[in-house]
C-alpha positions in Angstrom: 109.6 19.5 29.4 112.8 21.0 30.3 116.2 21.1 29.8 117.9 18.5 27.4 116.4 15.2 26.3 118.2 12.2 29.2 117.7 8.9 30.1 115.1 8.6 32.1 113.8 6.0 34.7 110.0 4.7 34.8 107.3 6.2 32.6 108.1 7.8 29.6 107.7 11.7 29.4 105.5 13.0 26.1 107.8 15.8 24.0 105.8 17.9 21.3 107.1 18.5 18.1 108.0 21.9 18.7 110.0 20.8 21.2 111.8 17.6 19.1 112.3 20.2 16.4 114.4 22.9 18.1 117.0 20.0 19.2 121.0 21.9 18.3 124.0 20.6 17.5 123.5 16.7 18.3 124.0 13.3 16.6 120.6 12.0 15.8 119.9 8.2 14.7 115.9 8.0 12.9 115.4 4.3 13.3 112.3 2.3 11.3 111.8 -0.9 13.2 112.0 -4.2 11.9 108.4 -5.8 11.3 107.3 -8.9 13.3 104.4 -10.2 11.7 103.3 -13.3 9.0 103.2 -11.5 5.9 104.8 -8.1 4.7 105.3 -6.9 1.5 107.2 -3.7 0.4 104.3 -1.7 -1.0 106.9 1.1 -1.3 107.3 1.5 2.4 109.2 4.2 3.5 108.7 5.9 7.3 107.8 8.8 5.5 106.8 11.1 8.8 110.1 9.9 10.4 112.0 11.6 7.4 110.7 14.5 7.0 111.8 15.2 10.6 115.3 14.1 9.8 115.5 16.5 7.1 113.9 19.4 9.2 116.7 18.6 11.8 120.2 17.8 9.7 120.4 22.2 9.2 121.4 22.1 12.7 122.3 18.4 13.7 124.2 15.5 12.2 121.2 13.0 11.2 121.7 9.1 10.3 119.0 6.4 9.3 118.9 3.0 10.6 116.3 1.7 8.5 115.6 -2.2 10.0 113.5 -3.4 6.7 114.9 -1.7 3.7 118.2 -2.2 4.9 117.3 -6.1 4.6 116.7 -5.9 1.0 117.7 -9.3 -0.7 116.1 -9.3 -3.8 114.6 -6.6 -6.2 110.3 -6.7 -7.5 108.7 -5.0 -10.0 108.5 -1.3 -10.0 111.5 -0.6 -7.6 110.3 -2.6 -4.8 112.3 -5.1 -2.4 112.0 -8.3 -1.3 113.1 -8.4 2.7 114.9 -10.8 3.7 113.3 -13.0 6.6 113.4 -15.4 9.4 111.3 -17.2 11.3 110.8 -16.7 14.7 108.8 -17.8 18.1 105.1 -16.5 18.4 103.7 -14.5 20.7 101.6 -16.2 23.5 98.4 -14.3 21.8 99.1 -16.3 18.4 100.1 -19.6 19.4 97.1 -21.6 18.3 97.3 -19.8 14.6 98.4 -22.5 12.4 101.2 -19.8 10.3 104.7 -19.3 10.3 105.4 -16.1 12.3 108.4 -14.1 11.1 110.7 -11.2 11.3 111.2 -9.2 8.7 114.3 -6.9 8.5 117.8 -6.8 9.6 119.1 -9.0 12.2 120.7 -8.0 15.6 123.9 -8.8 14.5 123.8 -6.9 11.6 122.3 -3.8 13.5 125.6 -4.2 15.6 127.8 -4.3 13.2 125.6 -1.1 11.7 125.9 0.5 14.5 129.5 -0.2 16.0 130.9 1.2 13.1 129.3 4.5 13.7 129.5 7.1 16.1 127.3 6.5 19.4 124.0 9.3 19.1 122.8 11.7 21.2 119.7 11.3 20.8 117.2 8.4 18.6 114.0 8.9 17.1 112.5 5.4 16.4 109.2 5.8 14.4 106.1 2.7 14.5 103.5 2.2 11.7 101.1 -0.7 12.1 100.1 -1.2 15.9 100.2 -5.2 15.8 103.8 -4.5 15.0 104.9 -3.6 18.1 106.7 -6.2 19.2 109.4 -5.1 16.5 109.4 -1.6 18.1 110.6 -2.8 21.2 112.4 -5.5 20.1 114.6 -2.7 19.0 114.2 0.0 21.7 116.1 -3.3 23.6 118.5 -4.0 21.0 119.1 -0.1 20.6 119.8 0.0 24.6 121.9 -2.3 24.7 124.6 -0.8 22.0 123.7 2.8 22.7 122.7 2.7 26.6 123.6 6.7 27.7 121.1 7.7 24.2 117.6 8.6 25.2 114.8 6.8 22.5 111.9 9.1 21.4 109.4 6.9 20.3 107.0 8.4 17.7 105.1 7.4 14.5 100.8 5.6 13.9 100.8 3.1 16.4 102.9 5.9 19.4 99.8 8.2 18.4 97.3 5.7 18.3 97.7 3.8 21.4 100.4 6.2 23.1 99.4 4.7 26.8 100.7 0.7 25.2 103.3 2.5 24.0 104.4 4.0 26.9 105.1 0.3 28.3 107.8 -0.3 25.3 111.0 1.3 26.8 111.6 4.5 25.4 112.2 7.4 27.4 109.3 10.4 25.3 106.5 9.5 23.5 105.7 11.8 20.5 102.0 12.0 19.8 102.1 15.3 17.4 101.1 15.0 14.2 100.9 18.0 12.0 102.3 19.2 8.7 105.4 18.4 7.2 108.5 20.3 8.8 110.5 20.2 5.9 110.0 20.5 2.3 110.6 17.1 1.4 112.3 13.4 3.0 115.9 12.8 3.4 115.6 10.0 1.0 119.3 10.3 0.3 120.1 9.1 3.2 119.2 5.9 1.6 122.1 6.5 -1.2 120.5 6.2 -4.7 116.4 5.0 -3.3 115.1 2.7 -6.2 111.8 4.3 -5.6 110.5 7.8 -4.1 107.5 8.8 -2.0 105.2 11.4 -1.8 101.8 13.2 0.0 100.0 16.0 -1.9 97.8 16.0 1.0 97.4 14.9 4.8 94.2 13.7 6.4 90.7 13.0 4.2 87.5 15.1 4.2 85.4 11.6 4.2 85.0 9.8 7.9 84.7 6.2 7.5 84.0 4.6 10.0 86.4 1.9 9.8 89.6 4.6 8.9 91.8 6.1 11.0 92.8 9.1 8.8 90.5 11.6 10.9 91.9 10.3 13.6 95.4 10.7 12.8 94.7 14.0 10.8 92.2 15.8 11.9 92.5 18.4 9.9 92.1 17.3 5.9 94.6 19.7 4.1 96.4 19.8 0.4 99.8 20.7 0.2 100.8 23.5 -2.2 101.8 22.2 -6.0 104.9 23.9 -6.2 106.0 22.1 -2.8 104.9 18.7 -3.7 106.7 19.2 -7.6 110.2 20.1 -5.3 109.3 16.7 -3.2 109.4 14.6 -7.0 112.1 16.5 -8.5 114.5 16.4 -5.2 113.8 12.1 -5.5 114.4 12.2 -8.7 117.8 13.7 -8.8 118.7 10.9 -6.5 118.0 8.5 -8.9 113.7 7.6 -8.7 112.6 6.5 -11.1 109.3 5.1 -9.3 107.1 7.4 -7.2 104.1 6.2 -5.0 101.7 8.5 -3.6 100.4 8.1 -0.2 97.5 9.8 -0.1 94.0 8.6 1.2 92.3 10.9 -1.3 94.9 11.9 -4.4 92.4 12.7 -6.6 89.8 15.0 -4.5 90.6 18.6 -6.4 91.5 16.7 -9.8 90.9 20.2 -11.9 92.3 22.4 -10.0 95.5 20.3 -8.5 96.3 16.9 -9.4 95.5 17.3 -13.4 97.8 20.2 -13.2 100.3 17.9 -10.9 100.3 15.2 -14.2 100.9 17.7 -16.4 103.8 19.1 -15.2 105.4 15.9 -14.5 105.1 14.7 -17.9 106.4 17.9 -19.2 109.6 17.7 -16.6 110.0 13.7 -17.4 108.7 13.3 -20.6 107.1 10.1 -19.2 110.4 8.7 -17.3 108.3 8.6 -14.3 106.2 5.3 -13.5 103.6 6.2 -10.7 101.7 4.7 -7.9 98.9 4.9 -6.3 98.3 2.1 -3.7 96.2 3.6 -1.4 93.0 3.4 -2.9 91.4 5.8 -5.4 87.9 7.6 -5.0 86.5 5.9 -8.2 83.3 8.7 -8.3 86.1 11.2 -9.5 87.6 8.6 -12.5 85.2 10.1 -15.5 86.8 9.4 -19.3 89.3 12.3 -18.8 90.8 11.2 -15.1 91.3 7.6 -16.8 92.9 9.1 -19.7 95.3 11.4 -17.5 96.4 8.7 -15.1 96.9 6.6 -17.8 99.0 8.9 -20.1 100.5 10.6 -16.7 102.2 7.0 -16.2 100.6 5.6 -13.6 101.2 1.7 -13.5 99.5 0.9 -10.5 96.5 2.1 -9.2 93.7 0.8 -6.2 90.1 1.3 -6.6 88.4 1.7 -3.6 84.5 0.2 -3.3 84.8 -1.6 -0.2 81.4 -2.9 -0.5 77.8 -2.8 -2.5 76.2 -3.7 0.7 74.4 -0.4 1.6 75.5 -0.5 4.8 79.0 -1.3 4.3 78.5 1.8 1.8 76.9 4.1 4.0 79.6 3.6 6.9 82.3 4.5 3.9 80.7 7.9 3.6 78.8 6.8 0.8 82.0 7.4 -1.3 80.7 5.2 -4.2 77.4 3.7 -6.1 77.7 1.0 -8.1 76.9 2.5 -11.6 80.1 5.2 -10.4 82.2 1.9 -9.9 81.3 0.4 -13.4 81.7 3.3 -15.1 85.0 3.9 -13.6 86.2 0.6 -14.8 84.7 1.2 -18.3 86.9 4.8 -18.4 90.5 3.1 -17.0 89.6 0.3 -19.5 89.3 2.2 -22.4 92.0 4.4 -21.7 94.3 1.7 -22.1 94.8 -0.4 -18.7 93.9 -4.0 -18.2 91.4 -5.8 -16.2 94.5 -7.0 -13.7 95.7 -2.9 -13.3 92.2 -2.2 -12.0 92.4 -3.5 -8.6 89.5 -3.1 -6.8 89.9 -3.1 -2.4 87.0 -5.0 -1.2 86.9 -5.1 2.7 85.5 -8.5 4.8 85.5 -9.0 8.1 83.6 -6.2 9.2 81.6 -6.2 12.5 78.1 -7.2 11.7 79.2 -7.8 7.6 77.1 -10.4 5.7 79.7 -12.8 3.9 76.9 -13.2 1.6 77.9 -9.7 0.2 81.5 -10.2 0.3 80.3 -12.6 -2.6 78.1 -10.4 -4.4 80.5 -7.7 -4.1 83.5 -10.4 -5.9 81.3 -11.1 -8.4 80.4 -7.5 -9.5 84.4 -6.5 -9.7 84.0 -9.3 -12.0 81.1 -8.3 -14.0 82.4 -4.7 -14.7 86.1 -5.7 -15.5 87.8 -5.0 -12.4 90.1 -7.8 -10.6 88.8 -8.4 -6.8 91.6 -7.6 -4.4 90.2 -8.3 -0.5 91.4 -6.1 2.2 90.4 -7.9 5.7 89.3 -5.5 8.6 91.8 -4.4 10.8 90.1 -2.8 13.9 92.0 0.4 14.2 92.0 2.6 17.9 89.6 5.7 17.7 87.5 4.5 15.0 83.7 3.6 15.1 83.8 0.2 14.2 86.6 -0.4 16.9 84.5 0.7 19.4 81.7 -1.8 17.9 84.3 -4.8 17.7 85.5 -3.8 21.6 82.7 -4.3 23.3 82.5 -7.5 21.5 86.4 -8.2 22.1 87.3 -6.3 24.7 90.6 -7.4 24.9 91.4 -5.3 21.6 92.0 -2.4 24.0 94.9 -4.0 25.7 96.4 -6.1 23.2 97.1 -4.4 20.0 98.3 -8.2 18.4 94.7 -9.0 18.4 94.0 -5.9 16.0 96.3 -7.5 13.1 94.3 -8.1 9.7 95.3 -10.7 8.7 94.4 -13.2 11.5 91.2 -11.0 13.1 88.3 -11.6 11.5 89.3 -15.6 11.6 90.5 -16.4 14.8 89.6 -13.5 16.7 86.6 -11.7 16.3 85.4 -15.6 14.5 83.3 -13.7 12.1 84.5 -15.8 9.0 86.3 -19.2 9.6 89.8 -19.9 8.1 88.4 -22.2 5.6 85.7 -19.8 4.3 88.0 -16.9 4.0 90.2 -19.3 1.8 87.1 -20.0 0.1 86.7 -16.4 -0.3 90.4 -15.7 -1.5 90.0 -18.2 -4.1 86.5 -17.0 -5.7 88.9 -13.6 -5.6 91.3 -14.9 -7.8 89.4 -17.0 -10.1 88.5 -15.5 -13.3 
């Protein structure tokens, strides 16, 4: 492209990074969406990507954050988390026979008015997107945004602009950022959130597995581990804010254990002095968690920490690149148990609603959690663009292509794709939880 970013009329124009990132002497809003959807939690949720590029761009620009969903916190959870405040609103046409309360999670337009009113108009606003049955919040606020702040131009970026960047041309912004690539700036500007409860971090981008129902590969390419120094700046420049809670991000934290994360605990226990409480909700690669891992996680201060089996279905295994065997998972759960955490810490992801998956296994795989110690926690199949088993569920569905509401988890596999009935993945939910 050329020139300075404008309003422009009809389709949307694609800017690379490069290009975002040489922007001069402009006011620059980062805006995270509110989410429309039935249930969200704060998992630590930050828009991570979005704020590293804010920080990359305040040496030369005047940056602010609207931040839709933690800017609607009403109520504090464990471990620094929030509880967003929410309202219900009308369905979309797609959902209307789904017997559940559909809501919006964040700030309200009226607030986001007064937010904005009382600041100075941008030149320019970067709204990110995560999930890519959430898009109905983007441009819910691409709208709202237009109508305050009519003469900015919206750069629409984040997972579900990269993802499905042809359905996101149809949202109302006037670029479309599909670059993805490493970090531009040595950490977030998480103080532009004042004093965060909680901090975030990546030691690495991308994952050297390819499951086939993951998007990481798709979204990074290229699996790569940032350096240890860069990632220890990352904590420490949190911290000074005021974190006291850090989750990691990463799809594969504790691939290079010797050589990066071991090192990684033991310099943040010798900097904190075990201040820190840690987080891995992501999923762990249990193969690595031998009697020392369990100890160092344990003693490192992590409070929270997601095992990932998926499956004992060989299948279901073999389509996660074989990441796991069940003797690896037991004797994981024997190591974190012994090292100190309880059955209810070791959370183990179990995914159902695959294309082709035999509920009969979803059972099995319940019962073993059980059997080694572990506490069953189901994860239902989302059907993610550019994956393998989205192709599979497409030609089944082809509607996924066009309609990314129909991709949501927690509504597929039961009134979409019909491969599990409401009242058997209740049934399901309950053997989960029972003990």
């Amino acid at each position: 492209m050329n020139g300075p970013l404008k309003k422009r009329r009809g389709a949307p124009e694609k800017i690379d990074a490069r290009t975002l990132l040489s922007l001069r002497g402009l006011k620059i809003l980062g805006v995270n969406p509110p989410v429309r959807d039935f249930a969200f939690m704060d998992l630590w949720s930050k828009p991570l990507g979005l704020l590293y590029i804010l920080q990359a761009l305040r040496a030369d620009n005047e940056v602010s954050l609207l931040d839709c969903v933690a800017f609607a916190a009403e109520g504090e959870k464990s471990y620094g988390r929030a509880k967003i405040k929410k309202r219900e609103i009308d369905k979309p046409e797609v959902y209307r026979g789904i017997p559940r309360r559909f809501n919006h999670f964040g700030l309200t337009k009226s607030e986001i008015m007064s937010y904005c009113t009382a600041r100075d108009e941008p030149d320019v606003i970067l709204v990110t997107s995560a999930m890519t049955y959430w898009y109905t919040g983007v441009k819910w606020i691409i709208k709202t945004l237009g109508e305050i702040f009519p003469d900015a131009p919206v750069v629409l970026g984040g997972i579900y602009a990269s993802l499905m960047p042809e359905h996101a041309a149809l949202l109302g912004a006037d670029y479309i950022s599909c670059d993805r690539g490493e970090p531009p700036a040595p950490y977030p500007a998480m103080d532009l959130y004042g004093a965060p409860r909680y901090g975030v971090a990546m030691t690495s981008f991308g994952c050297p597995f390819s499951c086939k129902y993951c998007a990481s590969n798709v979204l990074w390419p290229r699996y790569f581990r940032r350096p240890l120094d860069d990632v220890l700046r990352e904590i420490d420049y949190q911290a000074k804010l005021g974190a006291r809670d850090f989750a990691f991000y990463d799809d594969a934290l504790l691939l290079g254990r010797d050589e990066f994360f071991y090192p990684l605990c033991r310099e943040l226990r010798a900097r904190y002095s075990g201040e820190l409480r840690l987080h891995a909700p992501n999923g762990l690669h249990v193969r690595q968690i031998d009697a020392e891992c369990a100890n160092i996680l344990f003693e490192a201060g992590f409070k929270t920490i997601r095992l990932s089996l998926e499956s004992i279905d060989p299948k279901v295994t073999h389509d996660g690149s074989s990441k796991v065997a069940r003797d690896e998972y037991a004797a994981a759960v024997k190591n974190l148990l012994a090292a100190g955490y309880g059955a209810k810490e070791c959370e183990t992801y179990i995914l159902l609603g695959l294309p082709g998956q035999d509920v009969k296994s979803v059972k099995e795989t319940i019962r073993f959690v059980r059997s080694c110690g572990g506490t069953p926690k189901l994860a239902e199949f989302s059907p993610i663009p550019g994956t393998p088993y989205f192709e599979e569920a497409a030609r089944a569905l082809p509607e996924l292509r066009t309609e990314p509401l129909l991709q949501n988890n927690s509504v597929y596999c039961s009134y979409f794709s019909k491969s599990i009935a409401p009242e058997l993945l209740q049934q399901l939910k309950d053997i989960a939880r029972s003990r």
